[in-house]
Backbone as JSON Lines, residues from 0, in Angstrom:
{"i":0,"aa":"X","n":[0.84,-1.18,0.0],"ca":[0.0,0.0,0.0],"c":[0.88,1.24,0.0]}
{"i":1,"aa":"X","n":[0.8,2.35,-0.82],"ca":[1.47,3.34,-1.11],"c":[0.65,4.65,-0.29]}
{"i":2,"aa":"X","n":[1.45,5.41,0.41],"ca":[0.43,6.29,1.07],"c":[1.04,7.36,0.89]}
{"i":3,"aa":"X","n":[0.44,8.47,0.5],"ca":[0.6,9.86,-0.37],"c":[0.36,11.22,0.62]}
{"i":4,"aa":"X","n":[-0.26,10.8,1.58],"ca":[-0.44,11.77,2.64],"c":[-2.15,12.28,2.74]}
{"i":5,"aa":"X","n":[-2.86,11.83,1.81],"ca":[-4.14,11.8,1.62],"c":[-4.15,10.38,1.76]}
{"i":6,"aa":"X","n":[-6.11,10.5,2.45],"ca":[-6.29,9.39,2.87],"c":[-6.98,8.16,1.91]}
{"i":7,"aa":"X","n":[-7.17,9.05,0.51],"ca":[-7.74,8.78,-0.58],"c":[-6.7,9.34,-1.69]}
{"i":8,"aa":"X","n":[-5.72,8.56,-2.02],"ca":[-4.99,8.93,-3.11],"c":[-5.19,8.38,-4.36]}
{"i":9,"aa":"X","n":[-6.79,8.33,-4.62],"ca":[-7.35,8.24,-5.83],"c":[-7.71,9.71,-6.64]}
{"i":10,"aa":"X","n":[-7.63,11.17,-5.64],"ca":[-8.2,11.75,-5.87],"c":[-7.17,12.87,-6.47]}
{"i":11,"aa":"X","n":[-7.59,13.04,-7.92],"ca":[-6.41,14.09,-8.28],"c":[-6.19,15.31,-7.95]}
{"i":12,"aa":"X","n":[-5.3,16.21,-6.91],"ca":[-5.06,17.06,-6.41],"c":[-4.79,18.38,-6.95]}
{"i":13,"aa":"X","n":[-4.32,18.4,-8.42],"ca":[-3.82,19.62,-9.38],"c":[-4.79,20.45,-9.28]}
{"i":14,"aa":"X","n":[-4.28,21.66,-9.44],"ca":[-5.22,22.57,-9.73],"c":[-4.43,23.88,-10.83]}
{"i":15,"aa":"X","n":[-5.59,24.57,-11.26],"ca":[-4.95,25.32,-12.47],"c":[-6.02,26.44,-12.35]}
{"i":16,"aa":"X","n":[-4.93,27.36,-12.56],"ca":[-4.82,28.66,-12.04],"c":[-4.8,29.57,-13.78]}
{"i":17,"aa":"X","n":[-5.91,30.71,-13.83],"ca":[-6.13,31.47,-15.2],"c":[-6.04,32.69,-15.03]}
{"i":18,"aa":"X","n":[-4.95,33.3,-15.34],"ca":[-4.98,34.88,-15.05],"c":[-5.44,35.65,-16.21]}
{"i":19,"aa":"X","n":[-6.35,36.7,-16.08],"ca":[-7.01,37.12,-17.66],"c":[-6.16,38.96,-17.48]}
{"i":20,"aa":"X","n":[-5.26,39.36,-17.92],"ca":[-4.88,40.81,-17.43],"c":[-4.57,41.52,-18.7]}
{"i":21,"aa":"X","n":[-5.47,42.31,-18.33],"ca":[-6.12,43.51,-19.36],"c":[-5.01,44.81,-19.68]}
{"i":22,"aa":"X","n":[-4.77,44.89,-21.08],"ca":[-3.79,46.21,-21.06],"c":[-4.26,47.35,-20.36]}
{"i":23,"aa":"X","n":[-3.61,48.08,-19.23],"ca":[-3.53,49.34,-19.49],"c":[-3.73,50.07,-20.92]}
{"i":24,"aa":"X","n":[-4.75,51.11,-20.95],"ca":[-4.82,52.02,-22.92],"c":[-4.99,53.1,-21.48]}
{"i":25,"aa":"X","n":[-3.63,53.7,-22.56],"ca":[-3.96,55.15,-21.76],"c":[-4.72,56.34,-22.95]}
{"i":26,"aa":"X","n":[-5.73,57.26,-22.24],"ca":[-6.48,57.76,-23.26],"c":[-5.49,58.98,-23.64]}
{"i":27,"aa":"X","n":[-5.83,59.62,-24.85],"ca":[-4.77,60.5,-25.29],"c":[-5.54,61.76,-25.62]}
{"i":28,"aa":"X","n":[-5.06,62.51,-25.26],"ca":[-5.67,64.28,-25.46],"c":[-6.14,64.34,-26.61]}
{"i":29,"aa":"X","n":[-7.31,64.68,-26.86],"ca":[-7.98,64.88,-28.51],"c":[-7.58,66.23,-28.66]}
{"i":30,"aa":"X","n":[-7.53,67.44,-27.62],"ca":[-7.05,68.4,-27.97],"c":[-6.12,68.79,-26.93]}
{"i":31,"aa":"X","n":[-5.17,69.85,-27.99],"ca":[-4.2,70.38,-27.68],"c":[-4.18,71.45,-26.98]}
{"i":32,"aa":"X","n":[-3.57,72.04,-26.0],"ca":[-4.26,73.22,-25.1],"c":[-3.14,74.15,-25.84]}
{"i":33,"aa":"X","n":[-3.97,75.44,-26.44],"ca":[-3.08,76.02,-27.26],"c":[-2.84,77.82,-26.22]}
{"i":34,"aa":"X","n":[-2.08,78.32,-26.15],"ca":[-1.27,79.39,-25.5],"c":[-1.65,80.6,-26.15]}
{"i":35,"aa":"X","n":[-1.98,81.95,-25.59],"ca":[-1.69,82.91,-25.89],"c":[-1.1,83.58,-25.66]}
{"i":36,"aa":"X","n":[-0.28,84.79,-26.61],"ca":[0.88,85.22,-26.51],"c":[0.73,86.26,-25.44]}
{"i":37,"aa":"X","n":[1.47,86.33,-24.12],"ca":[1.1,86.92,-23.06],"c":[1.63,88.57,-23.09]}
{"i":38,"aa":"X","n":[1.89,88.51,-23.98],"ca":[2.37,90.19,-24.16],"c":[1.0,91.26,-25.09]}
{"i":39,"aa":"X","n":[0.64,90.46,-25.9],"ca":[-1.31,90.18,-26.27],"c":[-2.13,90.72,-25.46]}
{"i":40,"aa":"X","n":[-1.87,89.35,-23.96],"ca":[-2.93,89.62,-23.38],"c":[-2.5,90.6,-22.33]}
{"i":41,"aa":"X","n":[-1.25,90.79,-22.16],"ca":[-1.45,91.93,-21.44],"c":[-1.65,93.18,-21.57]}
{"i":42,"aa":"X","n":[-1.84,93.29,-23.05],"ca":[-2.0,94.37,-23.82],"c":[-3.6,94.69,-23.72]}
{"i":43,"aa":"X","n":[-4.2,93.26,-23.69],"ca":[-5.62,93.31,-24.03],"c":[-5.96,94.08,-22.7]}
{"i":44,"aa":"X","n":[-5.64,93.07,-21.51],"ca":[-6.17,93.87,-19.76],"c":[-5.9,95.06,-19.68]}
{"i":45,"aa":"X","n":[-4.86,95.83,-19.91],"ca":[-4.29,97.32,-19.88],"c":[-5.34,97.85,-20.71]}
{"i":46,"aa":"X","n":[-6.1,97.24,-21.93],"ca":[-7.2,98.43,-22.67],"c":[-8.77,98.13,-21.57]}
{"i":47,"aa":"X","n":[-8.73,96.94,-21.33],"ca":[-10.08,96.63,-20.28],"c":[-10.18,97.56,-19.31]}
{"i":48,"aa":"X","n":[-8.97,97.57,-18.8],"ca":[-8.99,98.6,-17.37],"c":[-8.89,100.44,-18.03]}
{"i":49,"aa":"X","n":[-8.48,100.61,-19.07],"ca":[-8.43,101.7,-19.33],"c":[-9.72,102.49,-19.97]}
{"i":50,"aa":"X","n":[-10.78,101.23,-20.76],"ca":[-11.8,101.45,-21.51],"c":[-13.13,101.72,-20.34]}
{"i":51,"aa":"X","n":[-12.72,100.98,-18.64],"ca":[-13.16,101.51,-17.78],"c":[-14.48,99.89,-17.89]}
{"i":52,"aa":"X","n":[-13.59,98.84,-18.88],"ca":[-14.64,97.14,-18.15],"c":[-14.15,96.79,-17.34]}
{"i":53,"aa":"X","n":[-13.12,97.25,-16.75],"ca":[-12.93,96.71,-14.95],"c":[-12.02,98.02,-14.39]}
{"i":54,"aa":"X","n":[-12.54,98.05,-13.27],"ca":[-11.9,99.21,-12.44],"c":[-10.72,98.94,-12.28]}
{"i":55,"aa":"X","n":[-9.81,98.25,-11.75],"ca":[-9.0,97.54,-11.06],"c":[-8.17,96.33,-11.85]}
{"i":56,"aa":"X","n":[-7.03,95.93,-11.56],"ca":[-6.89,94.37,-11.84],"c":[-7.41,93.11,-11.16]}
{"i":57,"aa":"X","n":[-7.57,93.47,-10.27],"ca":[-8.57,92.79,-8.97],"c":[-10.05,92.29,-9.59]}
{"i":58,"aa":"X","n":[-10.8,93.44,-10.57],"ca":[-11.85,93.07,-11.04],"c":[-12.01,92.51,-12.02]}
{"i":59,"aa":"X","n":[-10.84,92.88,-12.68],"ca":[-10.58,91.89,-14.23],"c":[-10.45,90.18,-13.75]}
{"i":60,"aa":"X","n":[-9.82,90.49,-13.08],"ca":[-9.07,88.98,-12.6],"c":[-10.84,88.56,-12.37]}
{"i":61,"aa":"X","n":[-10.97,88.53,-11.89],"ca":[-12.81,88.17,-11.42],"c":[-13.47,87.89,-12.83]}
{"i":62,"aa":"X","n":[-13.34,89.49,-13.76],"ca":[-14.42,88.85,-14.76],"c":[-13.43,87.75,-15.66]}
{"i":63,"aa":"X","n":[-12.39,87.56,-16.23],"ca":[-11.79,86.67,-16.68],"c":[-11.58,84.99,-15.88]}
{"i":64,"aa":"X","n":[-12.07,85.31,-14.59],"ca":[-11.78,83.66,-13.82],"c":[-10.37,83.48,-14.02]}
{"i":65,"aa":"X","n":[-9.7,84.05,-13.62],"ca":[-8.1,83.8,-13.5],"c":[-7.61,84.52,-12.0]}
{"i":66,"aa":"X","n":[-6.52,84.26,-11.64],"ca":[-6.09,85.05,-10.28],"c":[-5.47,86.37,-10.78]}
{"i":67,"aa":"X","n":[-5.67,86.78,-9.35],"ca":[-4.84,89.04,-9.27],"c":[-3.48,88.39,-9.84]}
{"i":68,"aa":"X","n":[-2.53,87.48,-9.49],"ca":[-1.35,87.42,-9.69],"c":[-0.85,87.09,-11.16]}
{"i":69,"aa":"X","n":[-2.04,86.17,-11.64],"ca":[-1.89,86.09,-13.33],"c":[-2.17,87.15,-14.06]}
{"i":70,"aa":"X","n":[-3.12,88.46,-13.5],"ca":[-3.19,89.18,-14.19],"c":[-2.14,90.24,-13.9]}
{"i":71,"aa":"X","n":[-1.5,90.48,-12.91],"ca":[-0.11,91.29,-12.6],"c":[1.06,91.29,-13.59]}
């Protein structure tokens, strides 16, 4: 009698193991975030504040949604 360490070594023990692993796709910018020339726009804020559409740079900065310091 041959003894296997099971008490039933009729019974086949293997087992099998399926790993399914999915690429990483990294998505890619459809658009390009394009720059304006900041000497432009600071040209543009200097006529805003002068044409009297914002008092201040403080208020520009507000109506544009940008900070006092980007518009400085």
């Amino acid at each position: 009698m041959l003894m296997s360490g099971s008490p039933d070594c009729s019974i086949d023990r293997t087992f099998i193991y399926q790993f399914n692993i999915q690429p990483i796709i990294k998505k890619t910018s459809t658009t390009n975030k394009t720059y304006r020339n900041p000497i432009f726009l600071a040209k543009e804020y200097k006529k805003m504040i002068n044409l009297g559409e914002a008092k201040n740079q403080a208020e520009l900065a507000r109506i544009k949604g940008i900070s006092r310091a980007r518009v400085t």
